[in-house]
Biopython code that builds the backbone (N, CA, C, O; Angstrom):
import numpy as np
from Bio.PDB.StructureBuilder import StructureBuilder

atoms = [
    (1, "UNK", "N", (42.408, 123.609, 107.902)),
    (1, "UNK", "CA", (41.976, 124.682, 107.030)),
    (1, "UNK", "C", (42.926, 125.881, 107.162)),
    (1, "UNK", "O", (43.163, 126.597, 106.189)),
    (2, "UNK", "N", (43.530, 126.118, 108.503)),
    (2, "UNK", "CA", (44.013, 127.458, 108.846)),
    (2, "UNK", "C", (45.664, 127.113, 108.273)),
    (2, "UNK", "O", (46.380, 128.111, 108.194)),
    (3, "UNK", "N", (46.382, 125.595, 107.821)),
    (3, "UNK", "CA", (46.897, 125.428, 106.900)),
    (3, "UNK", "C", (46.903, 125.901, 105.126)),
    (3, "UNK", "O", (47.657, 126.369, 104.273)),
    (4, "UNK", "N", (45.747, 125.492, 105.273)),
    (4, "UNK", "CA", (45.200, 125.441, 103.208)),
    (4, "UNK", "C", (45.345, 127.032, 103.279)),
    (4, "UNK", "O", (45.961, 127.650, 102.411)),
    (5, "UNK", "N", (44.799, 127.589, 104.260)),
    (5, "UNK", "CA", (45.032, 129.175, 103.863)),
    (5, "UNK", "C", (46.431, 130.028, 103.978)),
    (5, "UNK", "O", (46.791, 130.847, 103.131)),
    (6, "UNK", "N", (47.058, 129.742, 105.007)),
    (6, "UNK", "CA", (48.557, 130.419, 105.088)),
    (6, "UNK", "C", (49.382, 129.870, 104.354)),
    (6, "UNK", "O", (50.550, 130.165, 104.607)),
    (7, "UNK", "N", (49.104, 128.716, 102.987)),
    (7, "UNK", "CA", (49.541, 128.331, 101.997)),
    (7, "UNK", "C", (49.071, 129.015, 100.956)),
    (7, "UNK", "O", (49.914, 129.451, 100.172)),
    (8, "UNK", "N", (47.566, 129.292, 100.670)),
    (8, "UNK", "CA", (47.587, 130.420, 100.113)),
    (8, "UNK", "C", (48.012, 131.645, 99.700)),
    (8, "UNK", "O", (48.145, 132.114, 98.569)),
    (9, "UNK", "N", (48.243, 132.183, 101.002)),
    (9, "UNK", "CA", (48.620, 133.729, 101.070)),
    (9, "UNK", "C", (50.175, 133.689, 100.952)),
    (9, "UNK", "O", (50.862, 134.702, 100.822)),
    (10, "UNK", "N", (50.707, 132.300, 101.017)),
    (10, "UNK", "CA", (52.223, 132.419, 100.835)),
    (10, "UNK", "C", (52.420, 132.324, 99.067)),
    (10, "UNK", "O", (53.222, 132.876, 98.315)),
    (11, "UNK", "N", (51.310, 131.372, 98.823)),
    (11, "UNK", "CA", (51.478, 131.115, 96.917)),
    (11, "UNK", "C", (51.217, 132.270, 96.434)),
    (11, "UNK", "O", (51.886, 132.645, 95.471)),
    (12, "UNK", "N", (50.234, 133.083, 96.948)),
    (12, "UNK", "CA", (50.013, 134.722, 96.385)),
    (12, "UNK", "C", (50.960, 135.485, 96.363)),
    (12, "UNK", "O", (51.126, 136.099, 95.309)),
    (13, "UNK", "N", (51.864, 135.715, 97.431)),
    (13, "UNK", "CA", (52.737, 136.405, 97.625)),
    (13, "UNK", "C", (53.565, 136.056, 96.834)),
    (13, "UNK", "O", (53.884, 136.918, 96.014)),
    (14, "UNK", "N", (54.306, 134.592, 96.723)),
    (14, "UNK", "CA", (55.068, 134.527, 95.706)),
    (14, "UNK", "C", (54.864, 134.922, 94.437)),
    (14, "UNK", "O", (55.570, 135.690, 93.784)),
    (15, "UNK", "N", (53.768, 134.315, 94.069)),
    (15, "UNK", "CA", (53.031, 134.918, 92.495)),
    (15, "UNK", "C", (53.577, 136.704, 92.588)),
    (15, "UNK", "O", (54.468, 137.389, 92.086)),
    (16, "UNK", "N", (52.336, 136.912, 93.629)),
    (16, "UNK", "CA", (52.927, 138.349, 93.614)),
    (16, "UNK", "C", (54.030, 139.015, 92.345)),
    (16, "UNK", "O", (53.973, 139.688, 91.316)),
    (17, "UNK", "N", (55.397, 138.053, 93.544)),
    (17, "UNK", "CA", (57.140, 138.851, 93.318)),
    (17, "UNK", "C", (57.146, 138.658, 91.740)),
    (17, "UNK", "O", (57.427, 139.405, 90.803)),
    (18, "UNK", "N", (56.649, 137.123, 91.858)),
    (18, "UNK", "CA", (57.255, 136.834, 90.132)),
    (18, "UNK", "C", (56.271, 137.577, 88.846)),
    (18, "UNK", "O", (56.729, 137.598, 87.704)),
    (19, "UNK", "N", (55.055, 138.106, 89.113)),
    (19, "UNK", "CA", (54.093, 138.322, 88.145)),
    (19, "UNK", "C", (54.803, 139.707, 87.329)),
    (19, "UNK", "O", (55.202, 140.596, 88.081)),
    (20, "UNK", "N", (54.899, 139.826, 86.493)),
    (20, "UNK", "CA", (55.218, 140.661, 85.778)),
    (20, "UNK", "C", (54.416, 141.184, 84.491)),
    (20, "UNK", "O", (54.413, 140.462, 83.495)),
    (21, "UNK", "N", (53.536, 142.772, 84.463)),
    (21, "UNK", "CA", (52.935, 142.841, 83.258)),
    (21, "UNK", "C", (52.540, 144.348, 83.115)),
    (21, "UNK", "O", (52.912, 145.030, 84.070)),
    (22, "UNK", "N", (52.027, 144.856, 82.364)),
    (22, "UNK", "CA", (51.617, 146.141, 82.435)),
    (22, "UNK", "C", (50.329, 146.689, 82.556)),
    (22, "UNK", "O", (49.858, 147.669, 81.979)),
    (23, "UNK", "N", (49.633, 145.664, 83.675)),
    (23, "UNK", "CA", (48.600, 145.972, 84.165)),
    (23, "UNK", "C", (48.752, 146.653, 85.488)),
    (23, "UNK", "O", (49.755, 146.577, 86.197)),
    (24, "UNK", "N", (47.388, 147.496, 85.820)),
    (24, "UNK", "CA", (47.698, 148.162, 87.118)),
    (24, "UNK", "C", (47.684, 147.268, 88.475)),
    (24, "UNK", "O", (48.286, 147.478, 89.528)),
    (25, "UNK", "N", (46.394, 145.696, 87.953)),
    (25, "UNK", "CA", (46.165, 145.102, 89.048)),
    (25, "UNK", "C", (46.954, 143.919, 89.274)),
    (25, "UNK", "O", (47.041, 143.057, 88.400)),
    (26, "UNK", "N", (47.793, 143.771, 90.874)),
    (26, "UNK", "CA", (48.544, 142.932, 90.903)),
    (26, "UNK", "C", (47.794, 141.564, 91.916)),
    (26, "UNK", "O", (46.760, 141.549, 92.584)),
    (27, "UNK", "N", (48.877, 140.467, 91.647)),
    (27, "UNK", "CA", (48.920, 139.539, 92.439)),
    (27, "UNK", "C", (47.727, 139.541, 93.824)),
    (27, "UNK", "O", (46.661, 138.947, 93.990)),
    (28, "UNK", "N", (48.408, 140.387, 94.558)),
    (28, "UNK", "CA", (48.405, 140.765, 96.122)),
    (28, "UNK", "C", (46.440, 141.377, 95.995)),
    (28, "UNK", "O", (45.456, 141.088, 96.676)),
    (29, "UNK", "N", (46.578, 142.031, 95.131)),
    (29, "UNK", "CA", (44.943, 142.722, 95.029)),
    (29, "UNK", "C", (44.055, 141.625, 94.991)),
    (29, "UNK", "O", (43.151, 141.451, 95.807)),
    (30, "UNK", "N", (44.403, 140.652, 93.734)),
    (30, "UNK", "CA", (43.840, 139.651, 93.936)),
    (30, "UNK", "C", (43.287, 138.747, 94.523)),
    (30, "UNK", "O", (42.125, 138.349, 94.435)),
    (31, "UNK", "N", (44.274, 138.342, 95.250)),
    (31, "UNK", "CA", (44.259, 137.363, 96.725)),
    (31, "UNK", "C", (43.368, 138.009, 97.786)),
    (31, "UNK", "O", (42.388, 137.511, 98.341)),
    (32, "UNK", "N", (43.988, 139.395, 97.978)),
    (32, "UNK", "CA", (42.850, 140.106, 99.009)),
    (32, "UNK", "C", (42.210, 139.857, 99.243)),
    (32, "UNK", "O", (41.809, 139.501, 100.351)),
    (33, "UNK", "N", (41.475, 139.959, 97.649)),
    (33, "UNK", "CA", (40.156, 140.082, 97.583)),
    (33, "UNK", "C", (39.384, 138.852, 97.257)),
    (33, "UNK", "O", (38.177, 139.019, 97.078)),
    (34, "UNK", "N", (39.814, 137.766, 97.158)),
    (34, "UNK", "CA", (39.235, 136.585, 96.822)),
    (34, "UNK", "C", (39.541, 135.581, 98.614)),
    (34, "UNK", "O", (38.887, 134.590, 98.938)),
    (35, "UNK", "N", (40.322, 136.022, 99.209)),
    (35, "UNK", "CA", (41.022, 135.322, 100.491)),
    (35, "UNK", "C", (39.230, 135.107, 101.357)),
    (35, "UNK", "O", (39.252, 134.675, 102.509)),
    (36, "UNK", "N", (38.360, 135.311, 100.956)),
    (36, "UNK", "CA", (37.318, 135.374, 102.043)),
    (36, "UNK", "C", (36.578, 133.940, 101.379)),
    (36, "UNK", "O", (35.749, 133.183, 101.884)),
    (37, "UNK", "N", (37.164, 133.919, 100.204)),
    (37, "UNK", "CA", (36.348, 133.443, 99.526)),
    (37, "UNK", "C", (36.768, 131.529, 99.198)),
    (37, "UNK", "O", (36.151, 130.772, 98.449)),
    (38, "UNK", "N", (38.032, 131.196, 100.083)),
    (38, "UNK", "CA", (38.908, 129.893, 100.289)),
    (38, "UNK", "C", (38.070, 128.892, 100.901)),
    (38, "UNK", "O", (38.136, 127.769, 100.403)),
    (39, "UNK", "N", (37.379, 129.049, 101.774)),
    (39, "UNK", "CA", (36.523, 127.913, 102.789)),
    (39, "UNK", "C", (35.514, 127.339, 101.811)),
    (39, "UNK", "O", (35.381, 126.116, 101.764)),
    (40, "UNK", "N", (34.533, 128.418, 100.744)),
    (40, "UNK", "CA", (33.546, 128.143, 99.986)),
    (40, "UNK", "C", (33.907, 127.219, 98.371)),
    (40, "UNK", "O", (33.282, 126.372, 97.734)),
    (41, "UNK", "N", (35.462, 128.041, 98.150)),
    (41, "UNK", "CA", (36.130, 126.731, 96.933)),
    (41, "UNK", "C", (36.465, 125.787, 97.556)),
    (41, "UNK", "O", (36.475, 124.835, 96.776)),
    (42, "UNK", "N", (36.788, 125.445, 98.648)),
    (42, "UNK", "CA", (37.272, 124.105, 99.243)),
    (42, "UNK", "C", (36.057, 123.189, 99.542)),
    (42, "UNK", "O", (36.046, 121.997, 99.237)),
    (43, "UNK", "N", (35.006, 123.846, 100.178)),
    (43, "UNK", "CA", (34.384, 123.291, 101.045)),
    (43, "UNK", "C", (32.517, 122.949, 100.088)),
    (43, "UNK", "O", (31.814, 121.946, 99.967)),
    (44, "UNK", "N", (32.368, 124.703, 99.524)),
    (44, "UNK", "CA", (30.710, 124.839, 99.166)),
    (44, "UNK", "C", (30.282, 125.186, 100.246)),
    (44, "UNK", "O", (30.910, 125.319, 101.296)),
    (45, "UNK", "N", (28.968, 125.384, 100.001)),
    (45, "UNK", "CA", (27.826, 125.795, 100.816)),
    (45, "UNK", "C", (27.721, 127.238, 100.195)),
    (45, "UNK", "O", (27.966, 127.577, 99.037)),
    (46, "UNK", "N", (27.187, 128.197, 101.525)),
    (46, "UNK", "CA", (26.767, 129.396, 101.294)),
    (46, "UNK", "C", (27.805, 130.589, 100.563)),
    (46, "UNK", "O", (28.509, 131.344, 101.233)),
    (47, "UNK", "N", (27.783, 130.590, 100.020)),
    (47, "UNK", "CA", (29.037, 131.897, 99.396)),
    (47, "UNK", "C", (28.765, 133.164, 100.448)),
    (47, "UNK", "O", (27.807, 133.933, 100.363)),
    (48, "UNK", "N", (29.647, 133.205, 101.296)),
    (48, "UNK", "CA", (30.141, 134.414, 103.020)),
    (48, "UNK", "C", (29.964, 135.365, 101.765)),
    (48, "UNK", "O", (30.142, 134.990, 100.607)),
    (49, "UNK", "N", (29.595, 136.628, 102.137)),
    (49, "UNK", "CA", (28.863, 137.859, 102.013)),
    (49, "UNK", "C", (30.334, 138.535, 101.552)),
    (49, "UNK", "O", (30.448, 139.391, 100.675)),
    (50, "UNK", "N", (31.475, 137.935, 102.368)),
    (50, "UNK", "CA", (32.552, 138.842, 102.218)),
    (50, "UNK", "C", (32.983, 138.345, 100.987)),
    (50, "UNK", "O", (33.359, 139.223, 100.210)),
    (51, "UNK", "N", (33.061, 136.793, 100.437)),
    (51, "UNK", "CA", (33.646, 136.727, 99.360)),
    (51, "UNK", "C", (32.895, 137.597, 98.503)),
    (51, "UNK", "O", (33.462, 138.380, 97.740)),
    (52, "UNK", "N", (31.350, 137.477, 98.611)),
    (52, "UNK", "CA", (30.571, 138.364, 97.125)),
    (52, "UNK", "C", (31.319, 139.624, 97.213)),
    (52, "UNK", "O", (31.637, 140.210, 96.179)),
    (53, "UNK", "N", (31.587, 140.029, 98.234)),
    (53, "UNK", "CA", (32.024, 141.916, 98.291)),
    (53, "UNK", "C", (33.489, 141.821, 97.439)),
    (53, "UNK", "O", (33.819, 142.539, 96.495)),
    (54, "UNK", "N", (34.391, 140.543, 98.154)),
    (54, "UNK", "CA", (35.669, 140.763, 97.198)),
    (54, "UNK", "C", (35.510, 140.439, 95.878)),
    (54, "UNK", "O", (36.494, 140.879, 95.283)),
    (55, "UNK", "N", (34.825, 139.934, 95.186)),
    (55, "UNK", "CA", (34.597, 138.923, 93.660)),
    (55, "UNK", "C", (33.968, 140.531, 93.125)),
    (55, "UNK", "O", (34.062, 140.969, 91.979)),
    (56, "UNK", "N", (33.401, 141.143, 94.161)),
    (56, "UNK", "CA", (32.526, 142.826, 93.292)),
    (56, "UNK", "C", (33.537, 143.831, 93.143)),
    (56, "UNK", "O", (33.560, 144.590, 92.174)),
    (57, "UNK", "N", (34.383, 143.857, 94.087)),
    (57, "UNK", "CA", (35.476, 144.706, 94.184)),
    (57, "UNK", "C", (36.520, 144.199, 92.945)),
    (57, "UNK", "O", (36.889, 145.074, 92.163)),
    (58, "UNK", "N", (36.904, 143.104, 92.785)),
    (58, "UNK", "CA", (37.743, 142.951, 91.775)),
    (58, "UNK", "C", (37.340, 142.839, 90.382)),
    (58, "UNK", "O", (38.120, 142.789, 89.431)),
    (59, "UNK", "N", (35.962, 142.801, 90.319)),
    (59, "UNK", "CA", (35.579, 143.281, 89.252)),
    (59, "UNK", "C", (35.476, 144.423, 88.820)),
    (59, "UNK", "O", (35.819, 144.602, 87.651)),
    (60, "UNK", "N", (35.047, 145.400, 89.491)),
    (60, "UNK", "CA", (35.166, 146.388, 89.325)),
    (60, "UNK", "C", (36.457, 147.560, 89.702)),
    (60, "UNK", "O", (36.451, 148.783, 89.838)),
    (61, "UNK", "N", (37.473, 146.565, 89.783)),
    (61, "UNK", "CA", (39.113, 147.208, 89.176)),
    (61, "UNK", "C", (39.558, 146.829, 88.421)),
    (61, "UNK", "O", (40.597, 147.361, 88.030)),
    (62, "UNK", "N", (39.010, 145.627, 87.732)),
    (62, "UNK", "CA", (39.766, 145.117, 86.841)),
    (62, "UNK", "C", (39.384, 145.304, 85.337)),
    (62, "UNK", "O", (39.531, 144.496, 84.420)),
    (63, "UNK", "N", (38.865, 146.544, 85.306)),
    (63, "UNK", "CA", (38.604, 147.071, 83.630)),
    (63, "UNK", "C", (39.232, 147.003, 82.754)),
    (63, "UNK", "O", (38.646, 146.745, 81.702)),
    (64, "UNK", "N", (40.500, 147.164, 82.718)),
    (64, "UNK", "CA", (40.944, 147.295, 81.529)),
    (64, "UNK", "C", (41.723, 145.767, 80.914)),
    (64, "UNK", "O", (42.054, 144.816, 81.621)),
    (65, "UNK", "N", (41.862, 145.861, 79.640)),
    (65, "UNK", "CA", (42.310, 144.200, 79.289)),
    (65, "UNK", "C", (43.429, 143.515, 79.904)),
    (65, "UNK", "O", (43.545, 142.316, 80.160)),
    (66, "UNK", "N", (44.315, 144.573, 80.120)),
    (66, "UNK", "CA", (45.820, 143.823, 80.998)),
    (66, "UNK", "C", (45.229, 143.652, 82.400)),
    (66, "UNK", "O", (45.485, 142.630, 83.037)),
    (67, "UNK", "N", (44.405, 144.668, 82.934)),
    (67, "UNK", "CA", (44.498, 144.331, 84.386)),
    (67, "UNK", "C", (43.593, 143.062, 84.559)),
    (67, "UNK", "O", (43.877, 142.368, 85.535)),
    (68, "UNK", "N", (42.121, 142.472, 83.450)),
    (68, "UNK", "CA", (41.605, 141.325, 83.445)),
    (68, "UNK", "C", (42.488, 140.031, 83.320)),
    (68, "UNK", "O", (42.358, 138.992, 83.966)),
    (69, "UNK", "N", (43.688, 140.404, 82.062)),
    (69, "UNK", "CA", (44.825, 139.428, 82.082)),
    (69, "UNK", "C", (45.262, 139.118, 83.293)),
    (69, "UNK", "O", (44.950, 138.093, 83.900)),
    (70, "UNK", "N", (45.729, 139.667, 83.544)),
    (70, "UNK", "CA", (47.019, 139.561, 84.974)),
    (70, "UNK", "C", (45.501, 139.175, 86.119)),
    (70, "UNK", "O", (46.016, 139.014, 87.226)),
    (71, "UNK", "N", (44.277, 139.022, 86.231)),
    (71, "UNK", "CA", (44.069, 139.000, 87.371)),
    (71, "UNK", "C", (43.746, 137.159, 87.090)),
    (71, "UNK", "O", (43.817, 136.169, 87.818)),
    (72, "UNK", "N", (43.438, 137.353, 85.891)),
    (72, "UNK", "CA", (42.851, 135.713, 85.062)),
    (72, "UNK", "C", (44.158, 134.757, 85.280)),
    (72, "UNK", "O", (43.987, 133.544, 85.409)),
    (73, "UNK", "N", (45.311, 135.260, 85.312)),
    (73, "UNK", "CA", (46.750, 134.856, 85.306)),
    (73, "UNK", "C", (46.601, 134.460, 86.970)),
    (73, "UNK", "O", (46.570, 133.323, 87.443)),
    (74, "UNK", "N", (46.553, 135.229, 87.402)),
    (74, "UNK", "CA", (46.784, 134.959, 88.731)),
    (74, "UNK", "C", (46.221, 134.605, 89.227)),
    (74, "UNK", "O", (46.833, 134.348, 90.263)),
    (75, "UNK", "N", (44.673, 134.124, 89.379)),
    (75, "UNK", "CA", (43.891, 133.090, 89.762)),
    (75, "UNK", "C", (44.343, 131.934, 89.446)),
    (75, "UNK", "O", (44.340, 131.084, 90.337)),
    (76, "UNK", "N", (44.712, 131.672, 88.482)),
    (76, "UNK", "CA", (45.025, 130.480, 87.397)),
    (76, "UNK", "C", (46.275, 129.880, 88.379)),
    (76, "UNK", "O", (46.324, 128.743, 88.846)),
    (77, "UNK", "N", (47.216, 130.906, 88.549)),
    (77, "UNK", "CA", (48.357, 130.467, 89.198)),
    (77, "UNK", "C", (48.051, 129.763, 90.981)),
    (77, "UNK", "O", (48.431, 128.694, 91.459)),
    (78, "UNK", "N", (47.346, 130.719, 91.514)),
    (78, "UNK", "CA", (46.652, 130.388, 92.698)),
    (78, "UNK", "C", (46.014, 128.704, 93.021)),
    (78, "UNK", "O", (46.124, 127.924, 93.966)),
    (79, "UNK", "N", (45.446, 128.673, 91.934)),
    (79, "UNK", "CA", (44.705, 127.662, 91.879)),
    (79, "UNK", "C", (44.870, 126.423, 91.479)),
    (79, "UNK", "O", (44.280, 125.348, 91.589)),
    (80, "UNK", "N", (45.875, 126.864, 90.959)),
    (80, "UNK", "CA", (47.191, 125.532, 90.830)),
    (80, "UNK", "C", (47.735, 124.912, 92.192)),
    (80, "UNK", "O", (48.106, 123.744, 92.306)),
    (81, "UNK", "N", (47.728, 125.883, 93.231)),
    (81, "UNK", "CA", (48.716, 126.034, 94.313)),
    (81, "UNK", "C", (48.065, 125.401, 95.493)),
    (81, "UNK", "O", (48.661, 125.044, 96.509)),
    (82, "UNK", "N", (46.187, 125.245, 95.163)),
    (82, "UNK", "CA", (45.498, 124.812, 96.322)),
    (82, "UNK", "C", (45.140, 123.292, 96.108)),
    (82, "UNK", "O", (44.637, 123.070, 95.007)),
    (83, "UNK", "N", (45.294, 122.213, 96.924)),
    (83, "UNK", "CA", (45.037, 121.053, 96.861)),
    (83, "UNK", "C", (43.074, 120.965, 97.430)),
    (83, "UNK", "O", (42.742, 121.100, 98.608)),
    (84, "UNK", "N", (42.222, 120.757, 96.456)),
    (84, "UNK", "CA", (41.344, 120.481, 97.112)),
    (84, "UNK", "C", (39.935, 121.556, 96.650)),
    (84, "UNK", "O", (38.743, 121.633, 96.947)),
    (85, "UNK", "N", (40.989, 122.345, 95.678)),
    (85, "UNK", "CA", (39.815, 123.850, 95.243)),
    (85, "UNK", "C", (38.638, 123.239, 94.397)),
    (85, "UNK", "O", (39.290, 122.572, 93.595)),
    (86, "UNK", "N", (37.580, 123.082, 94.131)),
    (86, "UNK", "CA", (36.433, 122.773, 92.976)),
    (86, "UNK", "C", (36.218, 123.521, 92.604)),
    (86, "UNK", "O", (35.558, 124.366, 93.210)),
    (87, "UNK", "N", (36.711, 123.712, 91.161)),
    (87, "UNK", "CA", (36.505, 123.722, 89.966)),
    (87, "UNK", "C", (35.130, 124.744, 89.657)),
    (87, "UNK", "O", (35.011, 125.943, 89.404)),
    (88, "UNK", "N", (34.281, 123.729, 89.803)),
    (88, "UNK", "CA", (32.769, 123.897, 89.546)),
    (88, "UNK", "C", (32.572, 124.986, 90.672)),
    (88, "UNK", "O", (31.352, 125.149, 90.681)),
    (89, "UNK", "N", (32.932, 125.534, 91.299)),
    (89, "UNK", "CA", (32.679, 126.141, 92.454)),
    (89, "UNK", "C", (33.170, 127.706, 92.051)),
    (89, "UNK", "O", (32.468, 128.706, 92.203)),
    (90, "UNK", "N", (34.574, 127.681, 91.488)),
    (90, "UNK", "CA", (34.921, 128.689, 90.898)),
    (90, "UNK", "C", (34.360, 129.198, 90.083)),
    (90, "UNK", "O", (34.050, 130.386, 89.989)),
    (91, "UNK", "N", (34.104, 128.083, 89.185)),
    (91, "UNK", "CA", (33.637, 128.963, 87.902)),
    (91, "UNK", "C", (32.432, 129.170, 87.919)),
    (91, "UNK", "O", (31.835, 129.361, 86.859)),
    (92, "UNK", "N", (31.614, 129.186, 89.447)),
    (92, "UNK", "CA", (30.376, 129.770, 89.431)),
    (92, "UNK", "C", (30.215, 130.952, 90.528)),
    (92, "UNK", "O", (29.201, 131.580, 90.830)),
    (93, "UNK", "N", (31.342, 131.041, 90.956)),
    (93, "UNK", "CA", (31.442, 131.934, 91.912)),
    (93, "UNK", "C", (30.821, 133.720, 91.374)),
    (93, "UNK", "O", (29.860, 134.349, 91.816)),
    (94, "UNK", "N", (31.873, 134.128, 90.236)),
    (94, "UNK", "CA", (31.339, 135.379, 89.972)),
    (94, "UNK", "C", (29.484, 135.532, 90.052)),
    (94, "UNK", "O", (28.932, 136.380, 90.753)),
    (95, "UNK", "N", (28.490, 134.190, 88.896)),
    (95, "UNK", "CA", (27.458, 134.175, 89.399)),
    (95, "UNK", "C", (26.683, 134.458, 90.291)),
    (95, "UNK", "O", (25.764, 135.276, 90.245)),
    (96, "UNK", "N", (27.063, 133.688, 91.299)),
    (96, "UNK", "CA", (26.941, 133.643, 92.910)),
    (96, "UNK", "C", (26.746, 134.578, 93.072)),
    (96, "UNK", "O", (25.539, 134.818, 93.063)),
    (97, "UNK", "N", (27.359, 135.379, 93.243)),
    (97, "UNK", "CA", (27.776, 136.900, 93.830)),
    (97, "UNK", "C", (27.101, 138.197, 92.631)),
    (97, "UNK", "O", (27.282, 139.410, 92.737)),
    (98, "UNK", "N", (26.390, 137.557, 91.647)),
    (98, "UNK", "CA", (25.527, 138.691, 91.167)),
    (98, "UNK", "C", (26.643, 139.481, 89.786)),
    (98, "UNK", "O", (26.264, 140.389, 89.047)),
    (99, "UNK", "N", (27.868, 138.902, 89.755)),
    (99, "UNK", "CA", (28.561, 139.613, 88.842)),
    (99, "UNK", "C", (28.526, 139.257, 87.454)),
    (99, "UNK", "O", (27.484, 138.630, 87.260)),
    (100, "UNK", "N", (29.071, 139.353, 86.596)),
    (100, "UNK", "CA", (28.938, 139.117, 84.917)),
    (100, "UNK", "C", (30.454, 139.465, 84.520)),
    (100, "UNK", "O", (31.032, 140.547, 84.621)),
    (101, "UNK", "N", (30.885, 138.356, 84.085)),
    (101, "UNK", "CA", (32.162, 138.611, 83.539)),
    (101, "UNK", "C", (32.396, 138.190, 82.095)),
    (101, "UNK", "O", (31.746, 137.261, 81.615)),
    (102, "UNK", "N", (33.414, 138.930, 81.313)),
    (102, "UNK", "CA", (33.044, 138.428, 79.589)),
    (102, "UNK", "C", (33.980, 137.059, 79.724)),
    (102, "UNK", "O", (34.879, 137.002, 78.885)),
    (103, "UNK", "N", (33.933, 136.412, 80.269)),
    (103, "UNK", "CA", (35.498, 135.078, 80.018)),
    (103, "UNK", "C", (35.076, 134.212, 81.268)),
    (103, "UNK", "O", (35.007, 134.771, 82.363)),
    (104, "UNK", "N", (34.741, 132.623, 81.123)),
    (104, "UNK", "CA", (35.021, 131.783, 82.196)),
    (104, "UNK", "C", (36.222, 131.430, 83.312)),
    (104, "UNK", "O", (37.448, 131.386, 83.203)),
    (105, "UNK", "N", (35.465, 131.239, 84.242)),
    (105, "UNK", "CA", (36.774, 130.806, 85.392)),
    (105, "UNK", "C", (37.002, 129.857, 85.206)),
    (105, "UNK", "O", (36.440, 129.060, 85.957)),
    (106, "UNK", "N", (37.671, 129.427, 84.438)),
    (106, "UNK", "CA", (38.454, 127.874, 84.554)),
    (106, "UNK", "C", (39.780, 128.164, 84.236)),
    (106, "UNK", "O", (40.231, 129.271, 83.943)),
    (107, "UNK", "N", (40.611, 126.696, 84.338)),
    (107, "UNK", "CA", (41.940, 126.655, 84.495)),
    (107, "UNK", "C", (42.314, 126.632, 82.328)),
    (107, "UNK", "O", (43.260, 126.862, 81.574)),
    (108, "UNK", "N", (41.212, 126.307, 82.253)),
    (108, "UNK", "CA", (41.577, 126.379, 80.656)),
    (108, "UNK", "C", (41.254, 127.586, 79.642)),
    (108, "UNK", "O", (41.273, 127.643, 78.412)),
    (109, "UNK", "N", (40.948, 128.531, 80.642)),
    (109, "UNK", "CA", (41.036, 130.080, 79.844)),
    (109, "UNK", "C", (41.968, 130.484, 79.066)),
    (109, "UNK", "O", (42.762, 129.553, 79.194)),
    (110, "UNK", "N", (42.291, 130.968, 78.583)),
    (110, "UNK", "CA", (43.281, 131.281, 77.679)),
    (110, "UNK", "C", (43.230, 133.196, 79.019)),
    (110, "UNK", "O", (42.250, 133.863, 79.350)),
    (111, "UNK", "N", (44.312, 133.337, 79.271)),
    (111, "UNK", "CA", (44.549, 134.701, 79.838)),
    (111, "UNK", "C", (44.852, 135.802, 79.242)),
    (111, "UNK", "O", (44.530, 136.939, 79.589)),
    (112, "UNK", "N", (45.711, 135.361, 77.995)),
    (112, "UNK", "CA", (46.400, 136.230, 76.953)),
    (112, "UNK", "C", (45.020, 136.766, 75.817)),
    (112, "UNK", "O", (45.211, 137.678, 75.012)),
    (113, "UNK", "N", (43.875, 136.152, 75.908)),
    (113, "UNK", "CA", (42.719, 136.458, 74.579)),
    (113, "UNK", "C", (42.082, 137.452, 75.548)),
    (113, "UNK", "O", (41.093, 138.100, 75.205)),
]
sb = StructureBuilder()
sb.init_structure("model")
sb.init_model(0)
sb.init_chain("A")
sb.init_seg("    ")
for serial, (resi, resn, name, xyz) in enumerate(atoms, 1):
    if name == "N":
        sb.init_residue(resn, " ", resi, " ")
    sb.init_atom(name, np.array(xyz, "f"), 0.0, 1.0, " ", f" {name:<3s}", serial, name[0])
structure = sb.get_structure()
């Protein structure tokens, strides 16, 4: 596991360098804030208290339409990067955690709408 994650934080980082857009929220914010939240897409069970806090926190920076782009982008990219993430897990995560978002978590979002 302590693999799947320092593969993570290395695919973030890269994303990071390469992400380019004119939103305020980057790459790195992202990951932050979702990094608590790796054991529960891999694994299930209880959604850790810390992921709900990061999934609340990045919702509530990510107001405006570019910074929702770029964060939808960069999950997308992330999640490409993890062998083993469910799907179904993601895209119920915001739920989980009490949040409401206008756009599904899946890999077939459109980021740019």
């Amino acid at each position: 596991m302590a693999l799947a994650l320092r593969f993570f934080t290395c695919f973030v980082l890269t994303v990071c360098i390469a992400a380019t857009t004119n939103a305020v929220i980057s790459c790195g914010i992202v990951a932050s804030s979702l990094a608590p939240c790796t054991n529960y897409l891999l694994k299930g069970g209880a959604v850790p208290p810390m992921c709900c806090a990061g999934v609340k926190k990045l919702n509530n920076i990510a107001k405006t339409t570019p910074d929702r782009q770029q964060a939808c982008q960069c999950l997308q990219s992330v999640a490409k990067g993890v062998s083993g993430l469910n799907p179904s897990l993601a895209s119920g995560l915001p739920g989980n955690c009490g949040v409401s978002i206008p756009y599904p978590i899946s890999m077939n979002t459109n980021c740019k709408k």
